[in-house]
C-alpha positions in Angstrom: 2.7 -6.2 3.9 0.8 -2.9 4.7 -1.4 -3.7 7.7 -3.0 0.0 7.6 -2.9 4.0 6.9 -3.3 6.8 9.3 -4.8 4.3 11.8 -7.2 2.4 9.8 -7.1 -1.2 9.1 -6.6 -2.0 4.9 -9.2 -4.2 3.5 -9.6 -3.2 0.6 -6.4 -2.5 -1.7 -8.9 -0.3 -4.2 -9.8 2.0 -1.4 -6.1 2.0 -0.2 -4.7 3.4 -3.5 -7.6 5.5 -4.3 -6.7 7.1 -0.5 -3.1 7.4 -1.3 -4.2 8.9 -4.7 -6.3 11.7 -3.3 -3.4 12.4 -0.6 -1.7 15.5 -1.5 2.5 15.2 -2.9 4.9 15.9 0.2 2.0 14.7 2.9 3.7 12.0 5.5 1.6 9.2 6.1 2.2 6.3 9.0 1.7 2.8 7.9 1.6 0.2 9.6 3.4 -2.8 8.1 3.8 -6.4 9.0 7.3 -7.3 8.5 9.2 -10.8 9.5 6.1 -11.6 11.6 6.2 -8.5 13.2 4.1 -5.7 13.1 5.4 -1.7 13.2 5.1 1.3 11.8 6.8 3.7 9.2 6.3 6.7 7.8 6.1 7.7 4.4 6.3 11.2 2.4 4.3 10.8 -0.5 6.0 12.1 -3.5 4.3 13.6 -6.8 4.9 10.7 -9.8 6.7 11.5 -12.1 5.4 11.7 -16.0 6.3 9.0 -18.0 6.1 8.7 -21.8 3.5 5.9 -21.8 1.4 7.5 -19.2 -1.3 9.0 -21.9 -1.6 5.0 -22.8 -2.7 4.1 -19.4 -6.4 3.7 -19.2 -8.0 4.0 -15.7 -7.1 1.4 -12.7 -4.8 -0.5 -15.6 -1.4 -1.5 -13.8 1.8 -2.0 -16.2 5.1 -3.0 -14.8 5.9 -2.3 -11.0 3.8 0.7 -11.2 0.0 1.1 -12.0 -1.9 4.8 -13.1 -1.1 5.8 -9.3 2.5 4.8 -9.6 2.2 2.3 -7.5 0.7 -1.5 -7.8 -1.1 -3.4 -5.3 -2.1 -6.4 -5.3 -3.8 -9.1 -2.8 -1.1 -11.1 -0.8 -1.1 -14.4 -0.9 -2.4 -17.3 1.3 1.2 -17.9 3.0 1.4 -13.9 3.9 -2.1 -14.3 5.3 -1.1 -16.8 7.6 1.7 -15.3 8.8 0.0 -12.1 9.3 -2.9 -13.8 11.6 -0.3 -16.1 13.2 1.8 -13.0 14.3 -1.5 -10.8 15.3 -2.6 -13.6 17.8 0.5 -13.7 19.1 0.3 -9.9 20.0 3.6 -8.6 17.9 1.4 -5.4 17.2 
């Protein structure tokens, strides 16, 4: 679960992808992830997407298979990833 980019928290999966959208290809990004309860970091190098023949199909914020306009899809975990998440923040695994 991605906890936060560049050092700010994630809240808002819209603003996340529109971030990573507007980040240029072959930038490296830390994330911070929460992983088997535990929190750490990783870095990424963001890679240009490549063209697909549906993409001129695609209509603006529309997601199709594992990978939405941004080639990428995100979605809003669910309850039980929550939970865990909050469970493993108190107890400091940061």
């Amino acid at each position: 679960m991605i906890l936060g980019c560049q050092g700010r928290a994630v809240v808002d999966t819209n603003a996340f992808r529109n971030e990573i959208a507007a980040t240029k290809p072959g930038s490296t990004i830390t994330l911070q992830v929460l992983r088997e309860g535990k929190s750490s970091e990783v870095k990424a190098t963001l890679e240009e997407m490549a063209a697909t023949k549906d993409a001129a199909n695609r209509t603006a914020g529309s997601v199709r298979g594992s990978s939405g306009k941004f080639g990428m899809a995100i979605s809003s975990p669910a309850p039980t990833a929550l939970s865990s998440c909050r469970s493993a923040l108190r107890a400091g695994n940061k």
